[in-house]
C-alpha positions in Angstrom: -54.5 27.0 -72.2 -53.2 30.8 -72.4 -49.9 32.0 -71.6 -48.7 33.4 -68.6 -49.3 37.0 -67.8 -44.7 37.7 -67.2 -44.4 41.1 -65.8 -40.2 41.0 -66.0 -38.0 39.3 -63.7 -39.1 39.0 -60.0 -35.2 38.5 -58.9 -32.1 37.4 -60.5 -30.4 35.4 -57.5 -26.4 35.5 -57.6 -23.9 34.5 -54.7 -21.6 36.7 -52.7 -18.7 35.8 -50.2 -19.4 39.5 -49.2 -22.9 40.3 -47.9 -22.3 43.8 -46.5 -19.8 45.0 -49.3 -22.5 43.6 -51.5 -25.1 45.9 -49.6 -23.0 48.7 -49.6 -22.3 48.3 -53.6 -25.9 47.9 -54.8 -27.5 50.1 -52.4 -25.0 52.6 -52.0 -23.0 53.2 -55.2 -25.8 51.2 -57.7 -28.8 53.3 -55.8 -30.8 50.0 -55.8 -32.4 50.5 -52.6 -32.4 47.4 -50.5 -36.1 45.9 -49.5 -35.9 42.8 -48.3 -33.6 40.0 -46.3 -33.8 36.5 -45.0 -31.8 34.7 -42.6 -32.3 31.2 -42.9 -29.4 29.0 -41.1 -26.4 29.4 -42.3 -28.0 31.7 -45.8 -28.9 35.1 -46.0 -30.9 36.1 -48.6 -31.0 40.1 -50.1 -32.6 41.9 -52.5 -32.5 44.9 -54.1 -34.9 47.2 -56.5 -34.6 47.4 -59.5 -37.8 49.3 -60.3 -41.2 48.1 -61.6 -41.6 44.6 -59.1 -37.8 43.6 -60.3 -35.0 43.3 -58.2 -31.6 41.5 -58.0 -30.7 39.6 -54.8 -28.2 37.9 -53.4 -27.1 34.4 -51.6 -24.2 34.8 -48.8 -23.6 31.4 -46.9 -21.8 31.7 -43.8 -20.1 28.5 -44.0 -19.3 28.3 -47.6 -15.8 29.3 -49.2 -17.2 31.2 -52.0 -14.5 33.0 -54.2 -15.1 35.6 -56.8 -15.4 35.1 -60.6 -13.6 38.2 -62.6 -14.2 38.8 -66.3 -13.6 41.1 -69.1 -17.1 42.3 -69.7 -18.0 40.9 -73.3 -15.3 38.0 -73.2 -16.8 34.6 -72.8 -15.2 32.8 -69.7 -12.2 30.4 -70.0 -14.0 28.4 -67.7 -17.7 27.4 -66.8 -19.6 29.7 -65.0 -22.8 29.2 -63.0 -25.3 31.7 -61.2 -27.7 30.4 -58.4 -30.9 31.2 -60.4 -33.5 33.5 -62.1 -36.9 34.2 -60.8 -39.5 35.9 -63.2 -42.4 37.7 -61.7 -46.4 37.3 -62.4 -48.7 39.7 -61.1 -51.1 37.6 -58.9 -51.3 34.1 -56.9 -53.3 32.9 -59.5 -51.2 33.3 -62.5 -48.4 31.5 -60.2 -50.8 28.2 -59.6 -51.9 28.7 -62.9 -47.9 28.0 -64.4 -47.2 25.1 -61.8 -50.3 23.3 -63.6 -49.1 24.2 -67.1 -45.9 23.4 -66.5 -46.6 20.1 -65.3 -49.3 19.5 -68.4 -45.9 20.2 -70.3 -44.6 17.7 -68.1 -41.9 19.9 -66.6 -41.2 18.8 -62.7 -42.2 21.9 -60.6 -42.1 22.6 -56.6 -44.9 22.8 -54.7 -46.1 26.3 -54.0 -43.3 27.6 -51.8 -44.4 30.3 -49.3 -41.3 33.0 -48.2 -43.6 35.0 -46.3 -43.4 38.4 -49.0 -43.0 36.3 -51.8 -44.4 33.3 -53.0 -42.6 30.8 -55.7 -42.6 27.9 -57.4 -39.0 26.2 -58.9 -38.2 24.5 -61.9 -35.3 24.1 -64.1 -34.8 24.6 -68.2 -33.6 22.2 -70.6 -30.2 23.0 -69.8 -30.7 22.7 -66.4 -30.6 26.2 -65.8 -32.9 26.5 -62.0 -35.7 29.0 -62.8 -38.5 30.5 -60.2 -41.7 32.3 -61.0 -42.4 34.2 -58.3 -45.5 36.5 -56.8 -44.8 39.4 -54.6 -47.4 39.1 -51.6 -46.2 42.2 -50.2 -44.1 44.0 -53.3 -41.4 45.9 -51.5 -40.2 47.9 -54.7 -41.1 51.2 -55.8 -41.4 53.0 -52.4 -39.1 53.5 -49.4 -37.9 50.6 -47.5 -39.2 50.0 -43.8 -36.1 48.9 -42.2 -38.7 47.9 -38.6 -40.5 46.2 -40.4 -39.7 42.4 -39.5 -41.9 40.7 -42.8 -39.6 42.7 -45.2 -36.5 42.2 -42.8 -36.4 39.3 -41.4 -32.6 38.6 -40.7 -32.4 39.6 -36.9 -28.3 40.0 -37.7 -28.1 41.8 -40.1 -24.7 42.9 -41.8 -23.0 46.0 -40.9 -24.2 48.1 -44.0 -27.9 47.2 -43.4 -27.5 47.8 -39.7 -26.3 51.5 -40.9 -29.4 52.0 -42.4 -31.9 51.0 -39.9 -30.0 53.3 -37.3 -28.9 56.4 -40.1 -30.4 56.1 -43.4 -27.5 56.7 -45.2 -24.0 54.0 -45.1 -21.1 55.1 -43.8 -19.0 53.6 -46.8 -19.1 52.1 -50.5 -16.4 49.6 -51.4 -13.9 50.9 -55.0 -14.2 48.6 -57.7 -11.8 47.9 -60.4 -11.7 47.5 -63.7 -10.4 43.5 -65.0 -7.0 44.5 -66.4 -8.1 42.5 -69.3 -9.4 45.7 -71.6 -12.3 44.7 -73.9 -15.1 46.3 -76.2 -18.6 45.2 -74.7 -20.9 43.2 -77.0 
């Protein structure tokens, strides 16, 4: 059996209380354009690119109290931490089947193949019970500029503020200040 073809990380998936600062932040003052978005219920889904098929994206639930999580960069927490998950990214639909059947000759549990319209995924978790996704992008939204009419790639019909801004402009109208955890520290 040969090993899978990775081609980097399709999307790291963290949480936000704060989908439209989070918008404003990546696309605006990161310059990770936005590409995609998913309403589901109560979930909105976002991501960003990141260049080359990767992106970072972004959970926001509408009922959730979700806090933030502040660290020295380079300090370990004094608590457990937890991020939603990591998906890596394989070139065709192919090399996706072709991991869900190795993974389960290894006799790791694995989704079914898990159709999100512009990307396709499988789900699994690590040893450590880290969740991981392999993911194929259908329709790869990075590398060129976003179609904000286009309902595939943006799908959530409500979108925030800073997305809205976008679609009607092209540009956002503001990016949130960040500070600095007073905490000072020499990255690792």
């Amino acid at each position: 059996m040969s090993n899978p073809r990775w081609r980097g990380i399709n999307h790291l998936a963290l949480i936000t209380p704060d989908m439209d600062a989070t918008v404003r932040f990546y696309h605006g003052a990161l310059g990770m354009p936005i590409v995609a978005t998913i309403n589901a219920g109560p979930m909105r889904h976002y991501f960003f690119d990141m260049g080359a098929g990767n992106t970072i994206a972004f959970f926001c639930w509408s009922d959730a109290e979700v806090g933030t999580f502040e660290k020295p960069a380079g300090i370990p927490p004094e608590i457990p931490a937890q991020f939603d998950h990591v998906s890596f990214n394989l070139p065709e639909l192919r090399d996706l089947i072709d991991l869900q059947a190795r993974l389960r000759a290894h006799g790791v549990e694995v989704t079914e193949l898990v159709d999100h319209g512009f990307v396709q995924s499988v789900y699994f978790t690590d040893p450590n019970g880290i969740a991981l996704e392999a993911s194929y992008w259908v329709n790869d939204p990075t590398g060129r500029p976003a179609d904000y009419a286009d309902p595939e790639m943006f799908g959530d019909a409500d979108p925030v503020p800073a997305v809205r801004e976008l679609m009607v402009t092209g540009e956002l109208a503001g990016i949130p200040s960040t500070h600095l955890v007073d905490e000072a520290a020499d990255p690792v």
